[in-house]
Backbone as CSV, one residue per row, in Angstrom:
resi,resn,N_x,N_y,N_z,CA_x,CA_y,CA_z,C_x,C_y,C_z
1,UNK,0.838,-1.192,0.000,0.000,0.000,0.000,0.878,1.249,0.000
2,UNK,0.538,2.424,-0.538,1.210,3.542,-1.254,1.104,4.494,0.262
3,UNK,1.796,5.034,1.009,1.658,5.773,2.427,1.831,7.295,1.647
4,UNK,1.079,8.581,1.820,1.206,9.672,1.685,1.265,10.495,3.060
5,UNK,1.917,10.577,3.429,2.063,11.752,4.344,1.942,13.318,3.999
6,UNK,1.059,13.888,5.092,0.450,15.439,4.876,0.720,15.968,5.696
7,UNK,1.821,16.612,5.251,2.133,17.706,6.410,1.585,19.419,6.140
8,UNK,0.134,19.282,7.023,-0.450,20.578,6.707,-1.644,21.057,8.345
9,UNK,-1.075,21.915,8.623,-1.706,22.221,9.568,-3.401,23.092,9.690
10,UNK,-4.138,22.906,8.623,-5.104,23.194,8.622,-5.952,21.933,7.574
11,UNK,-6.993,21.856,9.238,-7.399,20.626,9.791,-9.021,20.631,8.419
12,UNK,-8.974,21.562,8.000,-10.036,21.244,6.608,-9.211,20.789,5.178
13,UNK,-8.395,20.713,5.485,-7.506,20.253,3.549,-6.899,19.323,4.139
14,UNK,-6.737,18.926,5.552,-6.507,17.787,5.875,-7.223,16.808,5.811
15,UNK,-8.745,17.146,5.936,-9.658,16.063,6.211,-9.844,16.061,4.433
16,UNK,-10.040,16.857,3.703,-10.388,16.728,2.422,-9.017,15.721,1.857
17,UNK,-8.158,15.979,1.764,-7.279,14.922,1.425,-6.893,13.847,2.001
18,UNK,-7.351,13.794,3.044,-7.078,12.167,3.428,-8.148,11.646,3.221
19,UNK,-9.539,12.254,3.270,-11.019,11.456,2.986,-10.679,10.943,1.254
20,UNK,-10.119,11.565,0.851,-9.996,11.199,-0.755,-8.646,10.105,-1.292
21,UNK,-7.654,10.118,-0.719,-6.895,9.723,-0.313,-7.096,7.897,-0.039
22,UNK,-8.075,7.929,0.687,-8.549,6.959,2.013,-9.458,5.692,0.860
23,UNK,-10.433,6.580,0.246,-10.950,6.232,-0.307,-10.536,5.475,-1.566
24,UNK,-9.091,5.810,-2.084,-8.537,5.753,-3.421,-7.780,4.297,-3.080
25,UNK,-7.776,3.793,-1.927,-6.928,3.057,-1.420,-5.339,2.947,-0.687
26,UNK,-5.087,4.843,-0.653,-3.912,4.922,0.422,-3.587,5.002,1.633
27,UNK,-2.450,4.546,2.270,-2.322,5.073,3.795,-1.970,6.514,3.781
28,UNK,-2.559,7.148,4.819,-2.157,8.246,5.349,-1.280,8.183,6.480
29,UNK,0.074,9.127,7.185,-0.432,10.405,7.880,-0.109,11.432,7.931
30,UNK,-0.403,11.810,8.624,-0.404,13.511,9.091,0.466,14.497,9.981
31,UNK,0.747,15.039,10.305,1.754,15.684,11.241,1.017,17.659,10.288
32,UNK,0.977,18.177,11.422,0.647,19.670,11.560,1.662,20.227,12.317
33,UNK,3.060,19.932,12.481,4.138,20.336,12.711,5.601,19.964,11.897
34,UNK,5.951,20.781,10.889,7.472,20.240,10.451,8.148,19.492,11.466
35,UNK,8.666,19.613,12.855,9.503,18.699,13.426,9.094,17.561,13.415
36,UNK,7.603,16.859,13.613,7.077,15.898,13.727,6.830,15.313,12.154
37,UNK,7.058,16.055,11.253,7.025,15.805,9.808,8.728,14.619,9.359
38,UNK,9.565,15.598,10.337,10.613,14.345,10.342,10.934,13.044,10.911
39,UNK,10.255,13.533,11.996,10.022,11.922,12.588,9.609,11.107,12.242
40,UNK,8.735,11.513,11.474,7.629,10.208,10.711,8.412,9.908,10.121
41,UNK,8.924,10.574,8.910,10.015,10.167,7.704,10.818,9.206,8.254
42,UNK,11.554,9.381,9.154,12.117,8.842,9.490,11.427,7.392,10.403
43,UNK,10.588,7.123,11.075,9.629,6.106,11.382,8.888,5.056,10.968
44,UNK,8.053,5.839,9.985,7.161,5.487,9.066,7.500,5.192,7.740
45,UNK,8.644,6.023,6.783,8.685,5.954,5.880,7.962,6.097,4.598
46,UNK,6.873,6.917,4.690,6.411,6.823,3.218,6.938,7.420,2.216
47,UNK,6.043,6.875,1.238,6.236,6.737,-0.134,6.268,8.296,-0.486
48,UNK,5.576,9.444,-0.498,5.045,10.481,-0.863,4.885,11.543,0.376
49,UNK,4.740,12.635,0.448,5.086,13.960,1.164,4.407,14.919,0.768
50,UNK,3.262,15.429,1.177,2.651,16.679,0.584,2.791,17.466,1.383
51,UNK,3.234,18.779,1.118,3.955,19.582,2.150,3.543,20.920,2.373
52,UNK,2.702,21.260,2.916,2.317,22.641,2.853,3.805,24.046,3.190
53,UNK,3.949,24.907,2.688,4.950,25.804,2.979,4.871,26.722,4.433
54,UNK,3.563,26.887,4.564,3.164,27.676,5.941,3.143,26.583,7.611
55,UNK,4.202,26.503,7.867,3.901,26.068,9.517,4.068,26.216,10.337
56,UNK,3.328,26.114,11.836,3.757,26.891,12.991,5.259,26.926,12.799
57,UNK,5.851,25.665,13.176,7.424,25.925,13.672,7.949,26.220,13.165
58,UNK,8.302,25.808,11.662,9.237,25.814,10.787,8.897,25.903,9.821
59,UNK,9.796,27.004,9.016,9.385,27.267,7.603,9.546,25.842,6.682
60,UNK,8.128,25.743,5.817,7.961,24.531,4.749,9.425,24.330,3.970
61,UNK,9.836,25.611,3.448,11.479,25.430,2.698,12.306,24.648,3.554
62,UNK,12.426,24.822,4.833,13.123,24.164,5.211,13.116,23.107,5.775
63,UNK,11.760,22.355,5.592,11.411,20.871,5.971,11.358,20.895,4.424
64,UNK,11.341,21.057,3.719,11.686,20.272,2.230,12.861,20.380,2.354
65,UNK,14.006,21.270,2.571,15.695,20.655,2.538,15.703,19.982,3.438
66,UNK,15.371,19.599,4.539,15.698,18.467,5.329,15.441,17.485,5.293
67,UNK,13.843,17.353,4.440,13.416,15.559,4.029,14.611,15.893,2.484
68,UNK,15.425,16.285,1.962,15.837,15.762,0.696,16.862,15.554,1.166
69,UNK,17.745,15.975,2.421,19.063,15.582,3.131,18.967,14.221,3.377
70,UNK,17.645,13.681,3.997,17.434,12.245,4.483,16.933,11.302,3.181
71,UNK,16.308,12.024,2.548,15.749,11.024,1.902,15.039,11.244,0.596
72,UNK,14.837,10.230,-0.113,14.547,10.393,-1.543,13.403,10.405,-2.207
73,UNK,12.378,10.304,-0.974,10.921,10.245,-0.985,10.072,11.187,-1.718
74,UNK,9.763,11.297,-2.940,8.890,12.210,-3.249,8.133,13.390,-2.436
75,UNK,8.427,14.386,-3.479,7.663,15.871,-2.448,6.925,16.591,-3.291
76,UNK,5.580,16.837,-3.118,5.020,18.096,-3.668,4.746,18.873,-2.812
77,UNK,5.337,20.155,-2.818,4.616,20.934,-2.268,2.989,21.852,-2.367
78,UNK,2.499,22.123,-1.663,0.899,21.837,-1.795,0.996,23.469,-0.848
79,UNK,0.707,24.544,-1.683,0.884,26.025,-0.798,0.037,26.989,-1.438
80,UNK,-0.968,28.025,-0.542,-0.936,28.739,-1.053,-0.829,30.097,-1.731
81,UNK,0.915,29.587,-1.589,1.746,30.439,-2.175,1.952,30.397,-3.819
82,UNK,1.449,31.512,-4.140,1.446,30.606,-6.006,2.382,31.364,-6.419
83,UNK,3.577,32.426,-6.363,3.917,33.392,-7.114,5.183,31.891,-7.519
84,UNK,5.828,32.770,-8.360,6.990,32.067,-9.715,8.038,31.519,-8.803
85,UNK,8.565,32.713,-7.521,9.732,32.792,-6.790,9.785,31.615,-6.116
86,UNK,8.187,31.616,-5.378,7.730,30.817,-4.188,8.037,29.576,-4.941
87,UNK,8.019,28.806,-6.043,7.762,27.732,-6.571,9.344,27.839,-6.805
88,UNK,10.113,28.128,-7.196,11.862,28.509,-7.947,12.254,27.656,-6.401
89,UNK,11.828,28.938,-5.811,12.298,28.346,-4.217,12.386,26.740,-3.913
90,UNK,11.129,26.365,-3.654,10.519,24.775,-3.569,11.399,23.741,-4.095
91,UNK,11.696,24.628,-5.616,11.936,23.260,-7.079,13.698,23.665,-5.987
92,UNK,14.465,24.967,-5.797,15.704,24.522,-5.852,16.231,23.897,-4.193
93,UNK,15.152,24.116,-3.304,15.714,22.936,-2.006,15.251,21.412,-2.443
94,UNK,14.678,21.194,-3.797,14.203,19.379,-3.701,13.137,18.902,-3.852
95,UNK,11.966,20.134,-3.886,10.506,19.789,-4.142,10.757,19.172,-5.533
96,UNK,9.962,17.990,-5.686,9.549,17.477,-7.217,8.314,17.897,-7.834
97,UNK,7.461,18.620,-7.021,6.461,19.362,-7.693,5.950,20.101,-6.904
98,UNK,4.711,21.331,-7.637,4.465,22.292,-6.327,2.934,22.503,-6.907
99,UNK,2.021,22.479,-6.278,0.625,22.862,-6.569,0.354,24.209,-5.866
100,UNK,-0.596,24.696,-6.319,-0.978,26.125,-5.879,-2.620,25.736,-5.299
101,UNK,-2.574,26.078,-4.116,-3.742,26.125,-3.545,-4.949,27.172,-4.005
102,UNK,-6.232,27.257,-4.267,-7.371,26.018,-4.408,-6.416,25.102,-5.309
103,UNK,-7.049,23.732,-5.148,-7.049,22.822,-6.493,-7.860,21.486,-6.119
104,UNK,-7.450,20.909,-7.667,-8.774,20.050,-7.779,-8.091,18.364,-7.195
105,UNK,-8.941,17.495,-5.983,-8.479,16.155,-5.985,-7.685,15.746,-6.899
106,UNK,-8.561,15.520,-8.276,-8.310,15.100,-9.743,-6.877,15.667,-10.223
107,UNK,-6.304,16.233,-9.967,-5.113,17.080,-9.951,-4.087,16.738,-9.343
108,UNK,-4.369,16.676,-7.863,-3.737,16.110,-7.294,-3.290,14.924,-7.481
109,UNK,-4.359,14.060,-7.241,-4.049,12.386,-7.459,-3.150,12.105,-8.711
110,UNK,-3.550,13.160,-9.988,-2.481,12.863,-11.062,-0.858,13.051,-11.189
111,UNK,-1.072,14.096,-9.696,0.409,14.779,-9.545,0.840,13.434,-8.850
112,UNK,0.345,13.009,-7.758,0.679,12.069,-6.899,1.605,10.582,-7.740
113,UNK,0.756,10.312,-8.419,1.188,9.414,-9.779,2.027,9.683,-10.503
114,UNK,1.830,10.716,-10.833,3.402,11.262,-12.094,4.603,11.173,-10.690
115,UNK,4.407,11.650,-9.899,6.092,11.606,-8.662,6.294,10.491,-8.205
116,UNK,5.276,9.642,-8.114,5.382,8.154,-7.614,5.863,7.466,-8.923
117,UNK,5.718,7.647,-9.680,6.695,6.577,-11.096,7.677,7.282,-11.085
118,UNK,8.289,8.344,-10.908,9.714,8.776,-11.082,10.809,8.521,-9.627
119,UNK,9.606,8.200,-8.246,10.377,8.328,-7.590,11.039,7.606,-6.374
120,UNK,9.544,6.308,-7.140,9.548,5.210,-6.308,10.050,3.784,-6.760
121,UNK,11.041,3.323,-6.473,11.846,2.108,-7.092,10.574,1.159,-7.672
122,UNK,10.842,1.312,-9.097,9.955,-0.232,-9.473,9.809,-1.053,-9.003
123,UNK,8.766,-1.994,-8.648,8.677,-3.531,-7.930,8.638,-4.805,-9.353
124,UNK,9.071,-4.415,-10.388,9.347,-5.091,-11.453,10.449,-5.873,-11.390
125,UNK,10.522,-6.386,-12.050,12.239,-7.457,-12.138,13.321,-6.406,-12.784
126,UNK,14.470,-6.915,-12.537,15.206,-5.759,-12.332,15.384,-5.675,-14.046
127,UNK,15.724,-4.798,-14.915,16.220,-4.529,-15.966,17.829,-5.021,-16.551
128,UNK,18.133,-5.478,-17.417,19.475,-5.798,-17.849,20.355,-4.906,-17.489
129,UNK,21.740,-4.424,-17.126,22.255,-3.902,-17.014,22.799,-2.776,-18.132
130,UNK,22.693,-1.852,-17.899,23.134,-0.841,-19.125,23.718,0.498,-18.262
131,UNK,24.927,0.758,-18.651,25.680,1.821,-18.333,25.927,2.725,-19.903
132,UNK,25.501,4.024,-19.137,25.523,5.676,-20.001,27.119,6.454,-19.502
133,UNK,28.307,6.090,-20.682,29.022,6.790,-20.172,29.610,8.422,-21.238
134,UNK,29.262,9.302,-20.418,29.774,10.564,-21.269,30.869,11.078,-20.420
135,UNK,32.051,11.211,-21.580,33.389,11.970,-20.416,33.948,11.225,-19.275
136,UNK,33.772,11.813,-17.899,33.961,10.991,-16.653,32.813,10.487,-16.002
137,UNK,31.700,10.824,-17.096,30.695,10.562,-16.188,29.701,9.080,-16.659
138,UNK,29.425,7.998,-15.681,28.792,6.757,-15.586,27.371,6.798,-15.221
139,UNK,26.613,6.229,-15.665,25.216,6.363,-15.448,24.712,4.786,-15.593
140,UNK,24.442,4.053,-14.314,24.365,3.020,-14.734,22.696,3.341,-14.145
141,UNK,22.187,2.490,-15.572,20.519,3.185,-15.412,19.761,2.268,-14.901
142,UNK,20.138,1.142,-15.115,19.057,0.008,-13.440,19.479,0.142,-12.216
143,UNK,20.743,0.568,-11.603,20.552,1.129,-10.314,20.418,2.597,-10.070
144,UNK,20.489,3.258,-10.929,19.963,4.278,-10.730,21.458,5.538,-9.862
145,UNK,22.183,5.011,-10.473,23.777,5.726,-9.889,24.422,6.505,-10.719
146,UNK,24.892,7.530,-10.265,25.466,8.089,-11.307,26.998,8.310,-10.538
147,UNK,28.377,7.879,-11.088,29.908,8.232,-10.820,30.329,9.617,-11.779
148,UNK,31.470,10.113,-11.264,31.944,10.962,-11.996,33.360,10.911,-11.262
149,UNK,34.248,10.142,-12.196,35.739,9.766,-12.462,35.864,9.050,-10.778
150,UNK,34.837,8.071,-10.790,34.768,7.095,-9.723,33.931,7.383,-8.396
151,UNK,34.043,8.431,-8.634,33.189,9.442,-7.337,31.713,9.217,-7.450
152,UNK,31.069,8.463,-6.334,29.257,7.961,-6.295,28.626,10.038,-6.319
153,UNK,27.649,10.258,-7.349,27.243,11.860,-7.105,25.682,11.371,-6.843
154,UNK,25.509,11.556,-5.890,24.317,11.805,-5.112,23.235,12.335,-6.012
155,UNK,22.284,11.912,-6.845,21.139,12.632,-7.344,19.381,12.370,-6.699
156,UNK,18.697,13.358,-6.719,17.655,13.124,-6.564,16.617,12.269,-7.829
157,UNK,15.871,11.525,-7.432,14.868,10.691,-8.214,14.665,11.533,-9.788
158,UNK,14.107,12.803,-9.474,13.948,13.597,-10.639,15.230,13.960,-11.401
159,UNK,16.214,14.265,-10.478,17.447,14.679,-11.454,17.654,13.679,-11.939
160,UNK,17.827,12.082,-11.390,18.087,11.345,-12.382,17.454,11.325,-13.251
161,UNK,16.524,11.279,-13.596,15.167,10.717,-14.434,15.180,11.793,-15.438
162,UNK,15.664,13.459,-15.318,15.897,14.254,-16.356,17.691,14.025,-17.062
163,UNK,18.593,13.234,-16.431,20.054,12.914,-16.433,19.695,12.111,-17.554
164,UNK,18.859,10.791,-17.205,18.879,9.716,-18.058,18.085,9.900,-19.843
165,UNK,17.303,10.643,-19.568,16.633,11.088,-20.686,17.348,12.346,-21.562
166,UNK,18.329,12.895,-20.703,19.294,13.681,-21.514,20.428,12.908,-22.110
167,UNK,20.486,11.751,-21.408,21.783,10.694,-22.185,21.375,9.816,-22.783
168,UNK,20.201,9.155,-22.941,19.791,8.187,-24.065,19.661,9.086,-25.071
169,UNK,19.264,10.362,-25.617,19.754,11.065,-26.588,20.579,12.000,-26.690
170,UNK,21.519,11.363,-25.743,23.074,12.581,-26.114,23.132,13.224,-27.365
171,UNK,23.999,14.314,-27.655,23.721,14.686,-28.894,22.555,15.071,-29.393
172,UNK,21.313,15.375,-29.159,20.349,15.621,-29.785,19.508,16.336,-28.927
173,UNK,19.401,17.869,-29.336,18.463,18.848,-28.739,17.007,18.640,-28.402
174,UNK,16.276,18.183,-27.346,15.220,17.744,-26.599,14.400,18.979,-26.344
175,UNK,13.614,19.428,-26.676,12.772,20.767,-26.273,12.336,20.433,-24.797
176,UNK,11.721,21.684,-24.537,11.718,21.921,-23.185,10.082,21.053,-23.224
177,UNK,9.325,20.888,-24.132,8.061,20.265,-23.855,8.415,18.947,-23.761
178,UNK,9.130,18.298,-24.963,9.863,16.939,-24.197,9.941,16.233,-23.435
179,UNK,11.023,17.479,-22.712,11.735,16.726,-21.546,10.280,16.727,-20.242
180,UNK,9.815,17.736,-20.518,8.626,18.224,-19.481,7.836,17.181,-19.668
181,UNK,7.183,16.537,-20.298,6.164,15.438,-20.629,7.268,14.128,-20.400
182,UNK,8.180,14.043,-20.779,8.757,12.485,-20.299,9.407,12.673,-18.685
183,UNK,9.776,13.437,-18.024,9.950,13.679,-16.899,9.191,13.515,-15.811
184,UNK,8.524,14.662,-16.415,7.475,15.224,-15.568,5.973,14.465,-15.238
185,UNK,5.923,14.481,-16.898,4.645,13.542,-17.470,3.402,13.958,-18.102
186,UNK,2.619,14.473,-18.252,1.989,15.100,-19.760,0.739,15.580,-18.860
187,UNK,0.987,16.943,-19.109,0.217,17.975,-18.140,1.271,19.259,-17.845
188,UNK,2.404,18.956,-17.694,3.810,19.619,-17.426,4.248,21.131,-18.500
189,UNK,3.804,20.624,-20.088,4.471,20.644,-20.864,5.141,22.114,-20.784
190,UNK,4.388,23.056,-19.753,4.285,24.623,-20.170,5.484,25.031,-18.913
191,UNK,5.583,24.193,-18.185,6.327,24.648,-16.594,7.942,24.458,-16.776
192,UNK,8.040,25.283,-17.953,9.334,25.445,-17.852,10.747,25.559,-17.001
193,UNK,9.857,26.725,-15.675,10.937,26.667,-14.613,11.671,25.407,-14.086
194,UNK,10.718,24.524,-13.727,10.936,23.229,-13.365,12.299,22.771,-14.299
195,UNK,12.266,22.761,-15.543,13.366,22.523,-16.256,14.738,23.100,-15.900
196,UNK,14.863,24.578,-15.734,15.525,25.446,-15.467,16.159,25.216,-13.812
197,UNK,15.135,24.887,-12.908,15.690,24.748,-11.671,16.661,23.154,-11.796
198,UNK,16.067,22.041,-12.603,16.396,21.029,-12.080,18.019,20.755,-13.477
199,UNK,17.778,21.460,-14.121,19.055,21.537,-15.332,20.507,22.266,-14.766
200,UNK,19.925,23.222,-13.359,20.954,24.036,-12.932,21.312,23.182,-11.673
201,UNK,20.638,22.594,-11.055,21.193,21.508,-10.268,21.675,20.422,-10.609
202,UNK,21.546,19.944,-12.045,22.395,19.160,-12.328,23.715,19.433,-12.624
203,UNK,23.743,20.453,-13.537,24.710,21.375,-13.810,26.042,21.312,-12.317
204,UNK,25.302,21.668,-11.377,26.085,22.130,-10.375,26.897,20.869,-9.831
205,UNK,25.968,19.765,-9.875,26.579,18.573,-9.071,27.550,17.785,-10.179
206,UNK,27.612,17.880,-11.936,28.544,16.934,-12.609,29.098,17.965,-13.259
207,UNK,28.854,19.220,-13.069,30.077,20.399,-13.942,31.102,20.657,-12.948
208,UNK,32.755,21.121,-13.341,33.540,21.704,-12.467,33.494,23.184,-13.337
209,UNK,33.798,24.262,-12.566,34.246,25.545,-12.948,35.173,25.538,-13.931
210,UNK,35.276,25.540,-15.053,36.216,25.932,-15.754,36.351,24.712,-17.111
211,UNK,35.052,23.490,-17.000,35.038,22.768,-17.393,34.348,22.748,-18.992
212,UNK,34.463,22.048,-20.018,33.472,22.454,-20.799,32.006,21.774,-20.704
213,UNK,30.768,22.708,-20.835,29.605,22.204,-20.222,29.225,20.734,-20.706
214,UNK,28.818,19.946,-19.935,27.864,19.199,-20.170,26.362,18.879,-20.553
215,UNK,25.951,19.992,-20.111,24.358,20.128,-20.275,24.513,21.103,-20.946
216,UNK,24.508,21.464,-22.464,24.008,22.120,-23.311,22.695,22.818,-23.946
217,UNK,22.583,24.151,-23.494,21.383,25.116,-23.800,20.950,25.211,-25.400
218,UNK,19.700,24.707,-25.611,19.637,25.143,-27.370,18.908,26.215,-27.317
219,UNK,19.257,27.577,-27.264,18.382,28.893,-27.254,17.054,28.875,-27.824
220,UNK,16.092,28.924,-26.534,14.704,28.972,-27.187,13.752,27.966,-27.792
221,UNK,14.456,26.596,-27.432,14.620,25.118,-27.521,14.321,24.370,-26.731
222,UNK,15.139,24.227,-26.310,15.653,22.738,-24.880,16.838,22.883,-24.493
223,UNK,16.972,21.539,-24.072,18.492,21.135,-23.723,18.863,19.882,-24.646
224,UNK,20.706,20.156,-24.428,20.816,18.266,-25.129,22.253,18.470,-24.586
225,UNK,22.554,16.773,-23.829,23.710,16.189,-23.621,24.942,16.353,-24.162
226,UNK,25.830,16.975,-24.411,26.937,16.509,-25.212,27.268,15.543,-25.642
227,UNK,28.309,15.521,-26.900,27.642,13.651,-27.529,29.504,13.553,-27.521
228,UNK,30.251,14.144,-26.501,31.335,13.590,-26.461,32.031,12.547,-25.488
């Protein structure tokens, strides 16, 4: 069974999403305090994280960098904070998606699904082995690892999942609707930032200063891999 945890301290979008939730066939819970939002994580373990940004103790930003320090668990943030910044923010501590409060179940549940296939280990048989190597960098794509000149680099579920789809077509400029619909998953296509936040965090973790880029900008385009 699929566990969503809601960390939201107002006790009407609580009951609306777990009554719906409940019904769909998931576990819930709940915590109306970020500190107690980590404990669970750490306890309980679920699958999924909906995270409101407003909470007594602790600012939401910073219980989303702290569940992505621990762990790899899917996050949407669920706020309603809708401006561009507020969301930039979210996407660059680790959120994998961000909804803007009102919204619809139907919405939700689809978001819930698109982050749960990117972010939750298949229960399938494992895949043949296949390693993506560009430069110093290794991508072995059934475990889901990425080295750089032997060095294990730490990625999140989504960065991989935009890594791997930039290296099965190395060499070849991917538009930003693309990558947004195979990433993301088809609903996405327009949320460009998302691209932008999660292209510059990749950037940061397999580029050195002075290096020639890896993740290549096609102006007004996409992105595409280097095919060296």
């Amino acid at each position: 069974m699929t566990t969503v945890m809601i960390v939201e301290d107002d006790p009407n979008i609580v009951d609306l999403i777990r009554s719906n939730l409940v019904v769909r066939g998931f576990d819930t819970l709940v915590s109306n305090e970020g500190a107690r939002a980590l404990n669970l994580l750490d306890t309980e373990n679920p699958d999924i994280v909906l995270l409101d940004l407003m909470l007594p103790d602790v600012d939401g930003l910073e219980i989303c960098r702290l569940i992505r320090e621990r762990s790899n668990v899917g996050v949407i943030v669920v706020s309603a904070r809708g401006g561009e910044r507020d969301k930039v923010s979210a996407l660059n501590v680790g959120a994998d998606d961000y909804m803007t409060k009102p919204f619809s179940i139907e919405e939700l549940l689809a978001r819930i699904t698109a982050t749960l296939r990117r972010t939750r280990v298949a229960e399938t048989p494992a895949a043949p082995p296949e390693t993506i190597i560009v430069r110093d960098i290794e991508i072995d794509v059934a475990a889901r690892q990425v080295e750089r000149a032997g060095r294990v680099i730490h990625l999140t579920p989504t960065e991989f999942a935009l890594l791997r789809e930039l290296a099965e077509h190395r060499g070849k400029s991917l538009t930003h609707a693309q990558l947004l619909r195979r990433v993301w998953g088809r609903g996405y296509e327009t949320e460009t930032e998302y691209l932008r936040v999660y292209v510059r965090r990749l950037r940061s973790k397999l580029e050195s200063e002075g290096d020639e880029p890896l993740i290549l900008t096609a102006p007004r385009v996409g992105y595409r891999l280097t095919a060296d």
